[in-house]
N, C-alpha and C positions, 0 to 999 in steps of 0.2 A: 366190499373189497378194501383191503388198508395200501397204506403207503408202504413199498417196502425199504426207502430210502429213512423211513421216518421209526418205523417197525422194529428194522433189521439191523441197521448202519449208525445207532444214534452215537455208540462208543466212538465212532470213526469221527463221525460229527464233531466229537467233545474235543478229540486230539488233532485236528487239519483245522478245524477253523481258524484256532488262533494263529496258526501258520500262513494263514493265509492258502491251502493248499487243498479247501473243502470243497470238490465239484459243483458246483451249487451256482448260480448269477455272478460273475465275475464285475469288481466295481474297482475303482480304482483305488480305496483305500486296502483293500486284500491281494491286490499287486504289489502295495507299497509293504506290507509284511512278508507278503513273498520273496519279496525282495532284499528288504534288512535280514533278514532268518537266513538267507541264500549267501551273501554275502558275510555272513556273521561264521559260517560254515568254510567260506571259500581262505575266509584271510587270516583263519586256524592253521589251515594247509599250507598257506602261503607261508606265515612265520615258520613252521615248523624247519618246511622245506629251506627255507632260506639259514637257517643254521649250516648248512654244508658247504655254503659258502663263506660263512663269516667263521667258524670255527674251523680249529685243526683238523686235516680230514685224514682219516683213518674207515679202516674196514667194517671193525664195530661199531665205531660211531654210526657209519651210515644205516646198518643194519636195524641200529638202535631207534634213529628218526624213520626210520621205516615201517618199523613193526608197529608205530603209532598213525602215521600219516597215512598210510593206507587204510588203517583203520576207518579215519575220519574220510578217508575219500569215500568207502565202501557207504558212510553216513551220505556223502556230497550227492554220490549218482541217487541213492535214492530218491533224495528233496529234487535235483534238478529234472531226473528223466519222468518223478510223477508231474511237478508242476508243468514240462514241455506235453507232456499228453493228457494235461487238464480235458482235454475234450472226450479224448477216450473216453476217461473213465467214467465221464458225464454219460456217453453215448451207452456205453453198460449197462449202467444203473437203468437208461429208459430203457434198454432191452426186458431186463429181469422184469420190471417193473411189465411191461408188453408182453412177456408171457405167461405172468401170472394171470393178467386179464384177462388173459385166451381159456384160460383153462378153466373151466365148467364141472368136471367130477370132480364132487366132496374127496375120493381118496386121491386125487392127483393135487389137487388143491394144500392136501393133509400133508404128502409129502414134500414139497415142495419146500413147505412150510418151515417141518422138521430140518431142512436143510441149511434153511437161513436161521432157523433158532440154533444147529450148532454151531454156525460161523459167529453168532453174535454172543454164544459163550464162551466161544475161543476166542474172540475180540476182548470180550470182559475182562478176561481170566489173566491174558497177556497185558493188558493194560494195567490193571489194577499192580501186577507184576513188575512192570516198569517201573510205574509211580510208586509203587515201595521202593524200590530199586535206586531211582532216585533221589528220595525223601535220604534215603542210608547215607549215599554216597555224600550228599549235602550236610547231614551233620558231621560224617569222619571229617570235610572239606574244614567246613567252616569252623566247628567247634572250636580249635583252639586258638582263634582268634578271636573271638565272642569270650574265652577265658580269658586272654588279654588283658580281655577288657574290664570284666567282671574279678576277677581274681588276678592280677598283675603278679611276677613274680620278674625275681634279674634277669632268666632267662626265657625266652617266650619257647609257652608251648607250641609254637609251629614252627619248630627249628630243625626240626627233620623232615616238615617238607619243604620247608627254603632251601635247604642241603640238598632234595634228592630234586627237585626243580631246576637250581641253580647246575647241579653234577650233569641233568640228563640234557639240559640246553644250551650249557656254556652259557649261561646271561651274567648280569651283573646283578646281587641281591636286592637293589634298590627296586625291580623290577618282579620281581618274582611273582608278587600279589595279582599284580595285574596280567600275568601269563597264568595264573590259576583261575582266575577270574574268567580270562577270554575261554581257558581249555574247557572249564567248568559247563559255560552258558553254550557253547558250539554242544560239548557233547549231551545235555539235557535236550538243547532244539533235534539234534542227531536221531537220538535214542526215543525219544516222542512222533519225529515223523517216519522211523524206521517201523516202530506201531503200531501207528496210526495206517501206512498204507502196505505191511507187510500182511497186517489180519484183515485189510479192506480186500489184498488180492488173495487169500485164503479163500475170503465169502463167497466172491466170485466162480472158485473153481468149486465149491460145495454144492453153488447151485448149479453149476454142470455137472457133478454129479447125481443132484438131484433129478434134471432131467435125463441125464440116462437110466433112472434108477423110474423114471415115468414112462422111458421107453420100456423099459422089459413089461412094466404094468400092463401095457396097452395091448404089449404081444401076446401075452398070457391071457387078457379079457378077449381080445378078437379069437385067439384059437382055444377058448372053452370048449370043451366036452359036448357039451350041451348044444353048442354050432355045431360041433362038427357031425354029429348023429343024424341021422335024414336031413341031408342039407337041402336047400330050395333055394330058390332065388332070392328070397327074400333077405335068409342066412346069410347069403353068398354076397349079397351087399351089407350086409352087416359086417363081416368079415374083413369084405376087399375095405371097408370104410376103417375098421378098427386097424388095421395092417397100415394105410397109408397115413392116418394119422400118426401112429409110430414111428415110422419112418422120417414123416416132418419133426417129432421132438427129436431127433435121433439127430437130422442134420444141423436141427438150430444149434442143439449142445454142443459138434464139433464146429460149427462155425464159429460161434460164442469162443470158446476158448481159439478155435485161432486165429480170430480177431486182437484177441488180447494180446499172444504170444507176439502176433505179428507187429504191432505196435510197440509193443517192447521187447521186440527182440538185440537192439541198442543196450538197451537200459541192464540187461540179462547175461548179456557177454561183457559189459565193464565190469559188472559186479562177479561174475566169475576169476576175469583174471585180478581184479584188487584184492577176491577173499584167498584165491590160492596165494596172492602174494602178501596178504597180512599174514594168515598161517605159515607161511614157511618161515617169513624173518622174527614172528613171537616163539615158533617152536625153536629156531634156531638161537634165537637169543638167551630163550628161557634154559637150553642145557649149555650152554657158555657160561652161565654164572656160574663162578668156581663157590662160591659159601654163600649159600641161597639162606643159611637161616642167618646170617647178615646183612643178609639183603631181601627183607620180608617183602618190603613195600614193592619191589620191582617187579617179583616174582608174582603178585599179586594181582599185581595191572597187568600183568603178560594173561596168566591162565585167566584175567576176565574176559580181555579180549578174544582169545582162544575161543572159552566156554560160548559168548555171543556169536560168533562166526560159524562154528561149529553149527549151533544149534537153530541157527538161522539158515544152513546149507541144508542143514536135516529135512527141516519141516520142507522147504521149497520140495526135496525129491522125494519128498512123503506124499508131499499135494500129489506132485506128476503119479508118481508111482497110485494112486489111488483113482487118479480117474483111468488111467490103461484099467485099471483091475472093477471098474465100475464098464468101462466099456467090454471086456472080455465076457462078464458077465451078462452083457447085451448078448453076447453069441449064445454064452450056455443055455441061455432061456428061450432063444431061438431053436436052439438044436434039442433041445427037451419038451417042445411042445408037442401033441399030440399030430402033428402037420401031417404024418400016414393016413390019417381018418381023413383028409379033406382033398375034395378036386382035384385033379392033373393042375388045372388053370393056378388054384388057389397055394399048390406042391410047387409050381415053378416058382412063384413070388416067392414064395418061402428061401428056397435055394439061394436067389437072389439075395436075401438079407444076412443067409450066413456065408456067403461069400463076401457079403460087405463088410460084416461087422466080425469075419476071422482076420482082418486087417487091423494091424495093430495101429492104433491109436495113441500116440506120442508127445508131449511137450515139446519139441526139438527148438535148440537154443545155435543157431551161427550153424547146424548142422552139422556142428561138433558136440554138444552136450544134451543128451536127452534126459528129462528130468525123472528119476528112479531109482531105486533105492540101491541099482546095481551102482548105478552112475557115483552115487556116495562111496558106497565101498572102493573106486575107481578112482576118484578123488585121494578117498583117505591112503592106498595103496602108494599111489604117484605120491601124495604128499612127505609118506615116511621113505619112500627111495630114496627121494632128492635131497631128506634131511639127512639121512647116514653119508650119502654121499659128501654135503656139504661138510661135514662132521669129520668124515675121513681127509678131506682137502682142505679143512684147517688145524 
């Protein structure tokens, strides 16, 4: 048997450690990083925000600090609601872990597997993604102050982002460095543990797929052909045996997920309303600029954030959308087995399952947002109303 925290999760391992934020024996020096990293995030937001006090306050200005500071809040809830349900996710991991150990068939075993091997591609993939991501951002950042230094000229190359630092904060230029510096290292910690535990809860809902994808297995071995032909007692406890183990992966998987949900379902509804309310004041900002190719750099940081939010709402109601469609498929393979050829007794049980499993199976967030691919198009829908509207009543 392997470890599947060790197996499956080691990319997660790479990016939460340093965070202090890796489920794993909690000590007191990975509280004291949770904590700097926590706070490194919190007083990004605070500066931001506190511009609306200290500067002239107008409409767009606020709009302006908006479309950023939501941003970085949408960063905040992630670091704060994972590291508050450290335990959770602990508790998870020995699940997964608990029912691999149970499982005894080489194809259930195979499957299971293939499950957490594609979380831990999808982990890879996005990570490696980041960390380019990163890496980019870090040279555009710094470069022309390392030119500075190396090749000095009268006027420094980082004079247009002292300009658009200074325009977009109202600071004083003495300070600018150090507001790129703090924005810099908040959004690398940000965008690391938005990675680190956005493709850890991917994994998770994979392997409930995986075991819904063990339940149909089991339906399908218990009502083989082969049982169902001159059945005997003996079949018939074959049967009722292969049916109720079914049924048990069948409950663990919805428990599993909504255990999760249940745990973060806090964590799920912040990040809701900060992403619709980063989206609306980036879209709304980004067609307010009257000469956007004068204004490369703004334009740029609007649609990245955009592009991030977007693409971060995607995947979550991709995940949901796919376990309903992993659970549906519990039913078809109910309702398509051979269950005519077998007992009144063995017919009723059967009925029983696809009455259970024609119940849809959901994500449900505040029991207002279920996670789906409708629910996206619902989003994106609401999203461009409110922007025409805004647009119309300015």
């Amino acid at each position: 048997m392997i470890c599947i925290k060790k197996q499956y999760f080691n990319w997660n391992r790479v990016l939460l450690l340093p965070m202090g934020l890796w489920p794993d024996k909690e000590t007191k020096f990975t509280r004291f990083r949770a904590s700097l990293f926590g706070c490194l995030l919190m007083s990004n937001i605070a500066f931001q925000l506190s511009r609306l006090f200290f500067a002239e306050f107008s409409f767009d200005f606020v709009i302006k600090i908006l479309s950023f500071s939501a941003a970085f809040c949408t960063l905040a809830i992630f670091f704060m609601s994972f590291w508050i349900n450290m335990e959770t996710m602990k508790y998870l991991l020995h699940q997964l872990q608990h029912i691999y150990d149970g499982l005894k068939n080489q194809n259930e075993i195979a499957i299971y597997e293939k499950y957490g091997y594609i979380g831990k591609c999808i982990s890879a993939r996005l990570t490696i993604f980041t960390i380019c991501g990163l890496f980019f951002n870090f040279i555009i950042i710094y470069s022309p102050f390392i030119l500075d230094v190396v090749i000095p000229k009268n006027e420094s190359y980082a004079i247009f982002i002292m300009k658009m630092v200074t325009k977009y904060f109202v600071v004083s230029e003495k300070y600018y460095f150090l507001i790129i510096v703090h924005m810099n290292a908040a959004f690398s910690v940000g965008m690391i543990v938005l990675t680190g535990t956005g493709t850890m809860m991917i994994s998770y809902f994979k392997y409930a797929c995986g075991m819904f994808e063990i339940t149909s297995y089991r339906i399908e071995q218990a009502m083989a052909n082969e049982l169902l032909r001159n059945t005997d007692v003996k079949k018939e406890i074959v049967i009722y045996r292969g049916i109720i183990c079914a049924v048990d992966i069948h409950r663990t998987a919805m428990e599993f997920a909504k255990c999760f949900i249940t745990k973060t379902e806090v964590l799920f509804f912040l990040l809701v309303i900060a992403g619709v309310l980063c989206l609306s004041c980036n879209l709304f900002r980004l067609f307010k600029i009257e000469s956007p190719m004068e204004q490369v750099e703004e334009v740029l940081l609007h649609f990245i954030v955009l592009i991030i939010i977007l693409a971060g709402t995607f995947l979550a109601n991709y995940v949901g959308q796919e376990l309903m469609d992993y659970n549906n498929h519990v039913y078809v393979t109910t309702y398509n087995v051979s269950w005519y050829l077998a007992p009144a007794d063995i017919q009723k049980l059967i009925l029983f399952l696809i009455q259970r499993s024609s119940r849809i199976f959901c994500l449900n967030v505040g029991g207002l947002f279920t996670a789906s691919l409708e629910c996206f198009a619902t989003i994106i829908s609401l999203l461009y109303a409110s922007l025409l509207d805004f647009l119309r009543a300015s």
